[in-house]
N, C-alpha and C positions, 0 to 999 in steps of 0.2 A: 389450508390455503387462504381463510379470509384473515387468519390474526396474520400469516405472514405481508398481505397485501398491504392491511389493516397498516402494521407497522412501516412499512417502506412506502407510504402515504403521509405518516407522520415524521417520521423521520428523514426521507429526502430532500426537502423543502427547505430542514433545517441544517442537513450539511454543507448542501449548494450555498447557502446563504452566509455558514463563516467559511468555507471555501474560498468564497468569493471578494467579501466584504470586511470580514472579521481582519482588524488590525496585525502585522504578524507575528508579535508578542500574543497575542490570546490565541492567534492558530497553533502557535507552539505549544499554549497551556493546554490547550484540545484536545490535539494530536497526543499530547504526554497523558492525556488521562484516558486518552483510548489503549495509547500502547499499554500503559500499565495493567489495565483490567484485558488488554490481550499474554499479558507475560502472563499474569497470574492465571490465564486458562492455559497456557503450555505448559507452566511449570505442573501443573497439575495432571497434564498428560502426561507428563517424565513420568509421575508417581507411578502409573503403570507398567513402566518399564524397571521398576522396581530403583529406581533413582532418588535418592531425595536430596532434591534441589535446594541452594542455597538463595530462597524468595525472599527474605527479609534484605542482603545485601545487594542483589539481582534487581529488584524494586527500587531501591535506591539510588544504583546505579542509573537506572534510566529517567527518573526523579530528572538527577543532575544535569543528565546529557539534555532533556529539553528545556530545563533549566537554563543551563549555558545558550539554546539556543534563542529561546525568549530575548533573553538577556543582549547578544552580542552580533548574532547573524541578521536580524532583521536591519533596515537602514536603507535611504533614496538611491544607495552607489548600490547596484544591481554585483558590481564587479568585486567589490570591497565584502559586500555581505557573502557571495560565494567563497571569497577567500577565509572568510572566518568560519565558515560553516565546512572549509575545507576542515582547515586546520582544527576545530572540535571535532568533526567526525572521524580526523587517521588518530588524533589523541584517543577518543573512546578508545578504537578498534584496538588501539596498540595495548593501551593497558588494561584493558577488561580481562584476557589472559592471565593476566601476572596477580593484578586484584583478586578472582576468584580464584585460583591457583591457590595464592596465598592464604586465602580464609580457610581451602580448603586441611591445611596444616593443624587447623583446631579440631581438627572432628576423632572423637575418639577412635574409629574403626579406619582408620589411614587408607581401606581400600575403596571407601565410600567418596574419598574427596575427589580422584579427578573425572567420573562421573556426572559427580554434583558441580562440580567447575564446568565439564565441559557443556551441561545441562543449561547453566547459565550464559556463558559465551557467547553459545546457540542464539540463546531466547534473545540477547542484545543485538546478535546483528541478525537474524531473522525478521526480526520483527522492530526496536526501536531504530534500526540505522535509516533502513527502507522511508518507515515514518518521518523521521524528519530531511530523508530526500523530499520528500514531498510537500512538507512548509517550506524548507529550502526551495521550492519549483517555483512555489507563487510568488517570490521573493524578486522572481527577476522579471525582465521586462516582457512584459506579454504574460506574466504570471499565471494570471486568474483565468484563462482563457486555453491557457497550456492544463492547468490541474480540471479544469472545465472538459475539455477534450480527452485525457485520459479518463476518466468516469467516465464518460460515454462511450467512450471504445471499450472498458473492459465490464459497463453495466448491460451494453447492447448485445456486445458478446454471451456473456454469462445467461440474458432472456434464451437469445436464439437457440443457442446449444441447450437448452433445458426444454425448451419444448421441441424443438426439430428433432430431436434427440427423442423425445419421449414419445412421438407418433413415428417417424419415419427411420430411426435408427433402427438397422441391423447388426452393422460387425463392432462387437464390442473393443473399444481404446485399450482398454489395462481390465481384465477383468477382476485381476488378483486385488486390485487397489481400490479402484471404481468400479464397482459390476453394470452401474449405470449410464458411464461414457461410453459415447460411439462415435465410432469419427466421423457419420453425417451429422452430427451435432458440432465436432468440431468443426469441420468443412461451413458449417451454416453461420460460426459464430465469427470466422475469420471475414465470411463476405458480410453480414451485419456488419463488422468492426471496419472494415473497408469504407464501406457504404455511409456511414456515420461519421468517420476521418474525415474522407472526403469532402462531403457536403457545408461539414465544418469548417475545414478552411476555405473552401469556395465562398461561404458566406460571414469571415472572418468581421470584416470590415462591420457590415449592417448587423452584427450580432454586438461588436463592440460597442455600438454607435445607441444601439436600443440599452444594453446595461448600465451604460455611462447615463444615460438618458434618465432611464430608475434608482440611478443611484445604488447599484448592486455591485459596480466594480469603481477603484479610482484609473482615470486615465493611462499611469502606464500597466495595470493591469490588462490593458486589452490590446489586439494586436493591430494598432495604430502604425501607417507605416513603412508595415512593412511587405518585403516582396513575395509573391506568390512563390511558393516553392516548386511546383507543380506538383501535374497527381503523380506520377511515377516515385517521385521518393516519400510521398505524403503515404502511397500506398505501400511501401519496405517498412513505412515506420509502423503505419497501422498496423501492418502484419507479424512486425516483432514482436509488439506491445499486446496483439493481440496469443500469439504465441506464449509469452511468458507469464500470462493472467493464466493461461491452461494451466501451464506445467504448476504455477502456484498455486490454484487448485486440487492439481492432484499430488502435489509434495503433502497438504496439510491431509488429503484423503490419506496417505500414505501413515501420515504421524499417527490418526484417526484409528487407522488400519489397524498397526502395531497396538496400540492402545486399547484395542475394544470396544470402543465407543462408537454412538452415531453422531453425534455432534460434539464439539470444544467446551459449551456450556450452555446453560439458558437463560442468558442476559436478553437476547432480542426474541422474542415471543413471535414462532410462525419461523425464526430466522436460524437458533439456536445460539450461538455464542458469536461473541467480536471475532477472535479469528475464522468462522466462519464465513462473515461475511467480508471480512479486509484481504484474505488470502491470496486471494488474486493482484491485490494490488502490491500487495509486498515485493512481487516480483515483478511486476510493470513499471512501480515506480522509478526504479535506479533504472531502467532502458533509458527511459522518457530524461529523465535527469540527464545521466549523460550525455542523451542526442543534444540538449538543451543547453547546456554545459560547455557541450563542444562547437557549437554553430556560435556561442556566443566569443569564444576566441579567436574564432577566423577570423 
């Protein structure tokens, strides 16, 4: 308990920080160096499943794609940088298929290639597409303040359900997957994430107002503006986002499961591996995205 504290002491101060502030070429570079030390703990869970993954090209692949995003998605047109980060991200999804498909045509034992294809595929849109949803997020107007709001919905969540769960859970969620889910943990983590939603957009304004102030966001990073949405849809979004932070949880418990293991790896100390602790977000991200996405074309 204190190295996992230990770490998430040191280390949150410094995500919040290029979350927020960090230009969005280097959040790209970031984001890509987290994805990549999160592929190379999946591919390594394939191995369990007797797969052997094509990591050297899978790696590379995702290199490029935040690569591309560094490079092309970021820019002042909020509207312009979504259309490019459109069109890089159906380009990956389209040809990442056919790429590993194809490498998979060198491999001596022919029956091993579309495994190790499909192994790969996986790991890119599980895990890098999601990520650069999320440099994609802060990209637009209200950016820093939207990817601000999601961590807090799915950090406040993830507390609550771990301990309301660990004193007052009875019926267990998934025993097969999780033996330690229980749905007054989730029940507990939905209203945290509620409660935390809320409060945040209630105090959108004077939160902007104080970072802008520190110099921890630029201007249209924060939500300047704009109109109150109220709590009724604030509360469906929080409750999606909070929903799909679960179920990314217990997808990666699930991969865990299969595999044998208790943890992805032990890069974070107290925490065990990067998709440990990103997991949930992989599946929050693209909600949040699209609500954000879609509000901004009405």
């Amino acid at each position: 308990m204190l190295k996992r504290i230990a770490t998430a002491v040191v280390l949150v101060p410094v995500v919040l920080f290029v979350v927020l502030r960090a230009p969005g070429g280097v959040l790209a570079v970031v984001a890509g160096g987290v994805a990549l030390a999160t592929v190379a703990e999946f591919l390594k869970l394939t191995e369990s499943y007797g797969v052997r993954p094509q990591r050297t090209a899978c790696l590379a692949g995702c290199a490029i794609f935040f690569l591309l995003l560094a490079v092309f998605s970021s820019g002042d047109n909020a509207q312009l940088a979504a259309g490019r980060f459109l069109l890089i991200f159906c380009l990956t999804a389209a040809i990442a298929p056919f790429m590993f498909l194809s490498l998979a045509m060198r491999r001596a034992d022919l029956s091993e290639g579309y495994p190790a294809a499909a192994a790969s595929v996986c790991a890119m849109c599980y895990i890098a597409l999601p990520l650069g949803m999320l440099v994609q997020l802060r990209d637009q107007s209200g950016g820093a303040l939207w990817v601000l709001y999601l961590m807090l919905v799915v950090w406040s969540g993830d507390i609550f359900a771990y301990f309301i769960g660990r004193s007052l859970g009875r019926h267990l969620m998934s025993p097969r997957v999780s033996p330690k889910k229980t749905w007054e943990g989730a029940a507990a983590s939905v209203l945290a994430s509620a409660l935390i939603g809320v409060e945040l957009f209630r105090h959108a304004e004077p939160i902007s107002r104080w970072l802008l102030a520190h110099g921890l966001i630029e201007r249209r990073g924060g939500m300047f503006g704009l109109e109150n949405p109220g709590v009724l849809p604030v509360l469906v979004l929080t409750a999606a986002l909070n929903i799909a932070a679960q179920f990314g949880d217990l997808i990666e418990s699930l991969i865990k499961r299969g595999a044998g293991v208790k943890d992805s790896g032990s890069l974070l100390p107290g925490h065990g591996g990067m998709l440990d602790r990103i997991d949930a977000m992989l599946f929050a991200a693209p909600v949040l995205w699209g609500y954000v996405a879609w509000t901004m074309m009405q």
